[in-house]
C-alpha positions in Angstrom: 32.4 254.6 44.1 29.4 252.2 44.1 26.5 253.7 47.0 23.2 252.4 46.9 23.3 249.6 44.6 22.9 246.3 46.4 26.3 244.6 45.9 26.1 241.4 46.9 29.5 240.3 46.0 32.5 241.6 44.7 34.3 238.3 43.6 35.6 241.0 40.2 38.2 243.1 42.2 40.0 239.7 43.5 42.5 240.0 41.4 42.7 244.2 41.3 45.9 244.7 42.8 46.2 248.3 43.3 42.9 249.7 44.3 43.5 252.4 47.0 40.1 253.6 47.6 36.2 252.0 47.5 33.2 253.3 48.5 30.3 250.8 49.3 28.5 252.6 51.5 24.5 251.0 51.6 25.3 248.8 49.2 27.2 245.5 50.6 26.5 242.7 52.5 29.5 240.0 51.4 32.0 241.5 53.0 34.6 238.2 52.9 36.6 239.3 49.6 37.4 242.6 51.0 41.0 240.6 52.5 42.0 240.1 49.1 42.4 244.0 48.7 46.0 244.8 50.5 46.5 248.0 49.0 43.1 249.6 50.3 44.0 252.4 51.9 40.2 254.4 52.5 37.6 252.3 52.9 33.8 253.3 53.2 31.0 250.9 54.8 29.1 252.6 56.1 25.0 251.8 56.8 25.7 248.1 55.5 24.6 245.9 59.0 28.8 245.6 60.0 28.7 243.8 63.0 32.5 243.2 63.3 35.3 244.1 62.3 37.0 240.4 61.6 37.0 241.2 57.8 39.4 243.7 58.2 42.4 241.6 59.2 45.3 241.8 56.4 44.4 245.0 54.9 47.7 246.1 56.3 47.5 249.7 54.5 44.0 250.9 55.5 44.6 254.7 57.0 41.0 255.3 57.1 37.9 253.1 57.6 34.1 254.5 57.3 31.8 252.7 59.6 29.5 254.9 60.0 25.6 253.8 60.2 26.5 249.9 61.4 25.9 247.5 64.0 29.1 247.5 66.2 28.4 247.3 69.4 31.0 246.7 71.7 35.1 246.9 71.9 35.6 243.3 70.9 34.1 243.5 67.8 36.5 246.4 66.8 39.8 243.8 68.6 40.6 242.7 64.6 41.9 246.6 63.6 44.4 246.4 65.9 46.1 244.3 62.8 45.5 247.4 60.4 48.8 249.2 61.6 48.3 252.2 59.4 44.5 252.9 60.6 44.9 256.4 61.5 40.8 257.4 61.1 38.2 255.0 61.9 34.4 257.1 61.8 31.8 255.1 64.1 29.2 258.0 63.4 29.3 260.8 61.6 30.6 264.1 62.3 27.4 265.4 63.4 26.5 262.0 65.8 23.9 261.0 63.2 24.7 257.0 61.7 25.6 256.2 65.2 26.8 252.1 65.3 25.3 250.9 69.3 28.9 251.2 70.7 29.1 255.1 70.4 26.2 255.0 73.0 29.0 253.5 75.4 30.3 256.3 78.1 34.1 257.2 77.1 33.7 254.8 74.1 36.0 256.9 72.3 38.9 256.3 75.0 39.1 252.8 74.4 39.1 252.6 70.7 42.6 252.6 68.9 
């Protein structure tokens, strides 16, 4: 759990083979290294400027991805989870509509994702 400290990279959990669970949430902005982390299975990025979701492909366990607080804006840039088989929760805002991403102003967003 690392919120709120300006990671810029993360090039030190390359090689960590088992992590299950990372919070980053306002904190990270190089994203790229996160495909090296197959066994992720909760994921939190929220308020980090996501505009896509292309760094996602190859995290084959993911259940649930935060993405709360970003800047998704349409369906395409959400096309890559389809690849994340296990997604089961994906959070676009949170539970109270607050840390919306642009896409959640979309009518019957919700329909069309997953």
């Amino acid at each position: 759990v690392l919120p709120n400290q300006g990671i810029s990279r993360i090039d030190a959990f390359h090689n960590v083979r088992m992590l299950l669970f990372l919070i980053l949430a306002a904190t990270y902005s190089g994203i790229s290294p996160l495909q090296n982390l197959k066994s992720l299975k909760i994921l939190d990025l929220s308020d980090n400027s996501i505009a896509n979701t292309n760094y996602f492909k190859g995290l084959d366990e993911l259940v649930n991805l935060k993405l709360q607080g970003n800047m998704i804006k349409s369906l395409d840039a959400l096309e890559s989870l389809n690849s994340c088989s296990k997604l089961k929760n994906l959070h676009l805002q949170a539970l109270s509509g607050d840390h919306q991403n642009p896409i959640c102003e979309l009518n019957n967003y919700r329909n069309n994702v997953l």
